[in-house]
Backbone as numpy.savetxt, mean C-alpha at the origin, in Angstrom:
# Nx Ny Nz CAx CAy CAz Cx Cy Cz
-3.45 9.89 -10.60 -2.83 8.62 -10.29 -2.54 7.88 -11.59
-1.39 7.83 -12.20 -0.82 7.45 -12.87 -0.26 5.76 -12.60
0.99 5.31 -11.74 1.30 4.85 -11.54 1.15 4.12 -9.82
-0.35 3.57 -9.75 -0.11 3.46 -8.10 0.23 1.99 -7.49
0.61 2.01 -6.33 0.92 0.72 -5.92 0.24 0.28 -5.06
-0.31 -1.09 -5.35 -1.05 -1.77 -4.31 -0.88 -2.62 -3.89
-0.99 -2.20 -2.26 -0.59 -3.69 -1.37 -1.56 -4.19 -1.09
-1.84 -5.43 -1.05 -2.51 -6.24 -0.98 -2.14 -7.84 -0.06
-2.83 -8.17 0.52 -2.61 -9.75 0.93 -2.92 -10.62 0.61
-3.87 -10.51 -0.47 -4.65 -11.43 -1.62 -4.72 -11.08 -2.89
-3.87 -11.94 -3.88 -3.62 -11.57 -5.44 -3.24 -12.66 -5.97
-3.99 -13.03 -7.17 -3.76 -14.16 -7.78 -1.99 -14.33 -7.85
-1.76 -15.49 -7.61 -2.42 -16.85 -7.74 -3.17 -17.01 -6.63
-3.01 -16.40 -6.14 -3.86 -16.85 -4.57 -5.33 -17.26 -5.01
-6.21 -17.90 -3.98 -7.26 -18.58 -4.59 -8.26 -17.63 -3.64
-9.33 -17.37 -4.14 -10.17 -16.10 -3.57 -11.14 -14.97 -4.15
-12.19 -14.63 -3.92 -12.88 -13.63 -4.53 -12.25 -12.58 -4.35
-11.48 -11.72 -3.79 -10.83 -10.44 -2.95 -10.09 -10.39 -3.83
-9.03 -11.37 -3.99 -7.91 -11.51 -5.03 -8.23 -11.41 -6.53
-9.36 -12.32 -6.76 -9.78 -11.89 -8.33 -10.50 -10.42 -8.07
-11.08 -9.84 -7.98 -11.39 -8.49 -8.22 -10.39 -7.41 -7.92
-9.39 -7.76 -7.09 -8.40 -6.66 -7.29 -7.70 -6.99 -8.69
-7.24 -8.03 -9.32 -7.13 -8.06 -10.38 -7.60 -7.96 -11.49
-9.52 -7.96 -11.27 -9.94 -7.18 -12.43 -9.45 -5.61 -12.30
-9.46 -5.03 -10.99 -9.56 -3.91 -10.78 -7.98 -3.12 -11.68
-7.45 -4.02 -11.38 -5.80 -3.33 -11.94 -6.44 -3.37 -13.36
-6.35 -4.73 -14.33 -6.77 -4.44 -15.57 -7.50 -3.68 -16.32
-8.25 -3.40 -15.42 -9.42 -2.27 -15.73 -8.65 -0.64 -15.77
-7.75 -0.86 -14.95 -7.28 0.15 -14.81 -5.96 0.85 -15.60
-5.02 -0.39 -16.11 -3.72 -0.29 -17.07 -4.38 -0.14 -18.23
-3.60 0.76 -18.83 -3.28 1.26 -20.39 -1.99 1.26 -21.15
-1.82 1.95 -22.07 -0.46 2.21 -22.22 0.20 3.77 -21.59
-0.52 4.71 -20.71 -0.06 5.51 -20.15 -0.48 5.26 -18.71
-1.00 4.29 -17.95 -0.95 3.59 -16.36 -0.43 2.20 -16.40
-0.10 2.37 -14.98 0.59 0.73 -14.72 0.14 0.82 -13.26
-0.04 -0.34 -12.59 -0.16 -0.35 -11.56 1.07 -1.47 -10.66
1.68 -1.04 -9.60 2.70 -2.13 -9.07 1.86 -3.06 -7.61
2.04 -3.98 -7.97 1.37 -4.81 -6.85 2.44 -5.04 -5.83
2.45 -5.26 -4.74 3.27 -5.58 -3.49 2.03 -6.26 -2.89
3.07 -8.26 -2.74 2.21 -8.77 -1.43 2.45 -8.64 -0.10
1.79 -8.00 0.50 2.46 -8.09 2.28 2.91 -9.24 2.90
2.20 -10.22 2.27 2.81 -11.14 2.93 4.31 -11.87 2.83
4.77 -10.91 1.80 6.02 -11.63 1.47 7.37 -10.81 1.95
6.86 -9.39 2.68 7.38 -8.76 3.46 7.29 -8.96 5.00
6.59 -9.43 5.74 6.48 -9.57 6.92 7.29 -9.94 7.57
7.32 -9.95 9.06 8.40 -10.52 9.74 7.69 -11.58 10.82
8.25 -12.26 11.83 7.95 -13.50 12.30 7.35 -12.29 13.97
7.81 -11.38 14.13 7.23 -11.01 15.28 6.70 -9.79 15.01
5.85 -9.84 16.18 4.84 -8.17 16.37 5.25 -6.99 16.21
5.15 -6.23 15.57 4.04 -5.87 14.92 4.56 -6.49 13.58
3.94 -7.55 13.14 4.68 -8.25 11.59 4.52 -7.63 10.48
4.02 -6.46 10.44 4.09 -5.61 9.22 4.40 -4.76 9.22
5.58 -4.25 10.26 6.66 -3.13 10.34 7.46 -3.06 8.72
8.12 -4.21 8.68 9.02 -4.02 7.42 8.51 -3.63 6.04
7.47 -3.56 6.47 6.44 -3.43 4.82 6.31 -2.58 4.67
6.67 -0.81 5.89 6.91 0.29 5.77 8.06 0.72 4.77
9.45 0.08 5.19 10.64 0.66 4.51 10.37 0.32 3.00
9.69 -1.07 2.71 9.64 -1.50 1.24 8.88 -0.56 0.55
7.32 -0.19 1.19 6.83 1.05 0.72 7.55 2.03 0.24
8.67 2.57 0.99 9.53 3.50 0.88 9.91 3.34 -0.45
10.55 2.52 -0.56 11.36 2.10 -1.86 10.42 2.30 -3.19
9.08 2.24 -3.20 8.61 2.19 -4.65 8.50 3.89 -4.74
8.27 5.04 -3.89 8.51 5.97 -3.88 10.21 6.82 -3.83
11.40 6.11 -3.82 11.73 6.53 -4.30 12.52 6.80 -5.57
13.06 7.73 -6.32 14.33 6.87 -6.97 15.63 6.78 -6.83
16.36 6.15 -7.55 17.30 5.57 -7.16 18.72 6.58 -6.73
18.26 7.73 -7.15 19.28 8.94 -6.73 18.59 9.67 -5.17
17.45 9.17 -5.57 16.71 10.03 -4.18 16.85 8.95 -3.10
17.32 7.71 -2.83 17.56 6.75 -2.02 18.68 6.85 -1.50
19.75 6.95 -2.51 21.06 6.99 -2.24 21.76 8.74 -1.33
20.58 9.52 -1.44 21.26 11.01 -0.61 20.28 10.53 0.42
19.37 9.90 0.61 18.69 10.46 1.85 19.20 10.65 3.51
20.67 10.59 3.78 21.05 9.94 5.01 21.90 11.72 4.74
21.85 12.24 3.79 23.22 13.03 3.65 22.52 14.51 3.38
21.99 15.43 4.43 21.04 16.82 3.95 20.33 17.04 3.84
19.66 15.60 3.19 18.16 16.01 3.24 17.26 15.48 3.96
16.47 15.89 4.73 15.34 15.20 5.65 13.97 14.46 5.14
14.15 13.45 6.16 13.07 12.11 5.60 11.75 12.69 5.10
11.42 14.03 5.55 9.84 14.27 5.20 9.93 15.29 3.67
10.72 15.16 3.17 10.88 15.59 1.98 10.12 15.07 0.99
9.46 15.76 0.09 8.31 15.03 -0.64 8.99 13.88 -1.69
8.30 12.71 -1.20 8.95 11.16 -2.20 8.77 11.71 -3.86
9.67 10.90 -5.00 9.49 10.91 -6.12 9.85 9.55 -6.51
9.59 9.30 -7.17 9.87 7.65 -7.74 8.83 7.03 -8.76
9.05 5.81 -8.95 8.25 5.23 -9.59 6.57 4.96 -9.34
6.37 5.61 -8.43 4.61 5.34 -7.65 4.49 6.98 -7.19
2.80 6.72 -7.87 2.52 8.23 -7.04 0.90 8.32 -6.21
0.75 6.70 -6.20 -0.16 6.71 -4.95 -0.49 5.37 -4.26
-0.96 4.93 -3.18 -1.25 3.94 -2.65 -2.91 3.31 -2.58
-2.65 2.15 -3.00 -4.32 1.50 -3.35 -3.85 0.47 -2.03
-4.67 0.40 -1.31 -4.75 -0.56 -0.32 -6.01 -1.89 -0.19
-5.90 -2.87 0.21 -6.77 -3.70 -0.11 -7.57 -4.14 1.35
-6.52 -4.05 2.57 -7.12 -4.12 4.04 -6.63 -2.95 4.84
-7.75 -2.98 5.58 -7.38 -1.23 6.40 -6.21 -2.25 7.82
-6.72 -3.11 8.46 -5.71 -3.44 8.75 -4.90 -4.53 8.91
-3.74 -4.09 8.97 -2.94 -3.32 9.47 -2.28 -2.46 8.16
-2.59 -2.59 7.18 -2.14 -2.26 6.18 -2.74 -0.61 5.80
-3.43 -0.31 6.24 -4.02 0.98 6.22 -3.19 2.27 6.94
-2.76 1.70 7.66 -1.87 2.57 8.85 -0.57 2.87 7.90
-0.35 1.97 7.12 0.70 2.69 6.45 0.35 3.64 5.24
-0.48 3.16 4.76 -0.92 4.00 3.70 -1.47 5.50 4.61
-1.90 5.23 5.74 -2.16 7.08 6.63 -0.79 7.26 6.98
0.14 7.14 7.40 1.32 7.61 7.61 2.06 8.08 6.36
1.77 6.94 5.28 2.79 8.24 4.01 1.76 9.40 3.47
0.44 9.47 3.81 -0.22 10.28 3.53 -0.19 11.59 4.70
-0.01 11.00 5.52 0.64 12.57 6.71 1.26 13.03 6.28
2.97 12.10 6.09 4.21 12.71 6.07 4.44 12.56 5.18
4.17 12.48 3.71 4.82 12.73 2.35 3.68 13.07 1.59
2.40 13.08 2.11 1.47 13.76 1.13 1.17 13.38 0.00
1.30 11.81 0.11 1.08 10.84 -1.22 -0.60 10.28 -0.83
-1.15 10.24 -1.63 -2.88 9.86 -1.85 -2.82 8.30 -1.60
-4.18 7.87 -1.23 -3.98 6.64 -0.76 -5.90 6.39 -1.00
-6.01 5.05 -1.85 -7.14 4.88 -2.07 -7.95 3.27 -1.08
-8.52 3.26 -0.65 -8.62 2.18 0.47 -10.13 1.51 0.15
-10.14 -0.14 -0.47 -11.05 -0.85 -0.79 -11.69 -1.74 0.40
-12.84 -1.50 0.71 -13.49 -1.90 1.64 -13.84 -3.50 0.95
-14.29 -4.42 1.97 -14.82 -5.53 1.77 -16.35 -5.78 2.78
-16.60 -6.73 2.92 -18.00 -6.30 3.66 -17.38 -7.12 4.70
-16.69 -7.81 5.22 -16.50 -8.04 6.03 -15.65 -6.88 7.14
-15.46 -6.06 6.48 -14.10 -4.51 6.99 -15.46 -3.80 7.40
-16.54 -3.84 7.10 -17.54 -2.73 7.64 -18.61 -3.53 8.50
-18.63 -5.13 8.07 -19.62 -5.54 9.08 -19.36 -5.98 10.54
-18.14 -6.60 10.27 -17.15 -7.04 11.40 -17.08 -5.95 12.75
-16.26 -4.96 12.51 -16.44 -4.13 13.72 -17.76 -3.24 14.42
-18.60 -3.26 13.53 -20.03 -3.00 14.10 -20.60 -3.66 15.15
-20.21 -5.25 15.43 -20.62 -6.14 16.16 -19.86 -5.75 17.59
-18.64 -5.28 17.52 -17.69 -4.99 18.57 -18.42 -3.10 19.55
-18.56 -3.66 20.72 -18.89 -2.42 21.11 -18.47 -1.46 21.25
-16.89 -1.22 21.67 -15.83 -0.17 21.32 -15.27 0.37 20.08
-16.13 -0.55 18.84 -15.57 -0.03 17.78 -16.88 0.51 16.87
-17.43 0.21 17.63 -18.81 1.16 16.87 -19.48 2.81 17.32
């Protein structure tokens, strides 16, 4: 993982513990041979259900490039392995944001790294169908 992208719903400026440690986490992580691309979900969403549909196609886009965008309608099929500027997904909430990061990991076989919080592991324990 060279170049990965992380979506996130909390990133400075935002005000928050979640948000500052994913941003230590990037720094910690850039050099001069990594970069990491941040995407906020929230600035993709849409006003109705499921509101983080559109945050799929944008995904799309950091995987591909700009020649591999422009044929995709014309021969070649969508499950064709992505190339582009990103070659993996850091996620910050499983959901709903997780579901996308398992779907490009089905169907394009791109890696996907997923940061728990303690509220993501204590929360559904309490729920009886989800434990």
């Amino acid at each position: 993982m060279k170049k990965p992208l992380l979506i996130t719903y909390e990133y400075p400026p935002d005000i928050g513990g979640v948000g500052k440690y994913l941003e230590q986490e990037v720094r910690g992580f850039e050099d001069a041979q990594n970069s990491v691309i941040v995407m906020r979900a929230r600035d993709y969403e849409m006003s109705l259900w499921p509101n983080w549909l559109p945050l799929i196609f944008h995904v799309r886009k950091c995987f591909q490039s700009a020649k591999r965008s422009a044929t995709l309608g014309r021969g070649r099929g969508p499950l064709t392995p992505l190339t582009g500027q990103c070659d993996a997904i850091w996620v910050s909430h499983i959901l709903p944001v997780g579901y996308i990061a398992l779907v490009y990991k089905k169907l394009f076989k791109i890696p996907y790294r997923v940061y728990l919080h303690g509220l993501d592991l204590v929360r559904p324990r309490r729920s009886f169908w989800k434990s």
